[in-house]
LOKEBA-854704 format. One record per residue (C-alpha): residue in one letter; x, y, z. Coordinates in steps of 0.1 Angstrom, whole numbers, plus 5000, padded with zeros to 4 digits. Layout:
AXYZ ...
***
This chain:
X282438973090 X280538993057 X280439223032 X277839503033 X277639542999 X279039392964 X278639502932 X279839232904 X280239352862 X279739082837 X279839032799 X275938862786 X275738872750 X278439202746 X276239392772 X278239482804 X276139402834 X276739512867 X274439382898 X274639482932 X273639302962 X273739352996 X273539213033 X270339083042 X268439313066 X265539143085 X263139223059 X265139093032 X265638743053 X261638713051 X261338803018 X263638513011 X261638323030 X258538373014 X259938352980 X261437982987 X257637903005 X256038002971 X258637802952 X257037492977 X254037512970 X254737542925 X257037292929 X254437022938 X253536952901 X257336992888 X259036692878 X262536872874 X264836812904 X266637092890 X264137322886 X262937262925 X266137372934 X266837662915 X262937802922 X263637732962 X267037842963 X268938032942 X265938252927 X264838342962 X268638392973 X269838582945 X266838832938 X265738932978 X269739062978 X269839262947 X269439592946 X270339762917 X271439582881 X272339782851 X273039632812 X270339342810 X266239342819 X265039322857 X263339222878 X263538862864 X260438622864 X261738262869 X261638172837 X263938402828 X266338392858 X266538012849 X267638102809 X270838302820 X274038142816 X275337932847 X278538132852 X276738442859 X274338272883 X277738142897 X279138452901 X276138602915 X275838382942 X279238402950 X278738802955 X275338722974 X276938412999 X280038703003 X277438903019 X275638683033 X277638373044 X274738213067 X272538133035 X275337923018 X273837563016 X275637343039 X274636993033 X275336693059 X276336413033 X276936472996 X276536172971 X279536162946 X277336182912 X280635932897 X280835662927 X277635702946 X279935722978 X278835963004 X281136213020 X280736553041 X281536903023 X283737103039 X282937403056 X282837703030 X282038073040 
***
């Protein structure tokens, strides 16, 4: 069963920051939904592979589910979101795929970026 509810703390520049996030309710899941269907449609001029990702996924994932954050600005536009440091969008999204295990990304083969040899992930929830 997933969590109901997490709330992580983090250090950002000697601020503590906690963020909350929670289980997606129905209206949550189209929020997300919508969110990732805007990211489409900016992300037809983008070049960035990177910046497709994060504006589809984890911007939509990450923000639908919080609900409260204390210790650093938000609501975050994408061009902020996309500034913070990766290991607080890592642990973040570890909080938000605790709570909602059914959004984690599951891919069906998975280039190694070294070899180029494809493999399957292994299940993670």
């Amino acid at each position: 069963m997933s969590e109901k509810q997490m709330t992580l703390a983090y250090t950002l520049d000697e601020a503590e920051v906690t963020i909350t996030v929670v289980r997606a309710s129905a209206k949550i899941g189209i929020e997300r939904y919508l969110l990732a269907s805007k990211g489409v449609e900016e992300n037809k001029e983008e070049t960035s592979e990177a910046l497709k990702i994060l504006r589809m996924m984890l911007y939509p994932d990450l923000t639908v589910t919080t609900k409260e954050v204390t210790g650093m600005k938000y609501p975050l536009t994408f061009e902020e979101f996309i500034e913070l440091p990766e290991d607080l969008i890592n642990v973040w999204a570890d909080a938000v795929y605790k709570c909602n295990p059914s959004w984690r990304l599951q891919l069906q083969e998975v280039a190694d970026p070294l070899s180029g040899e494809k493999t399957k992930p292994s299940k993670k929830g």
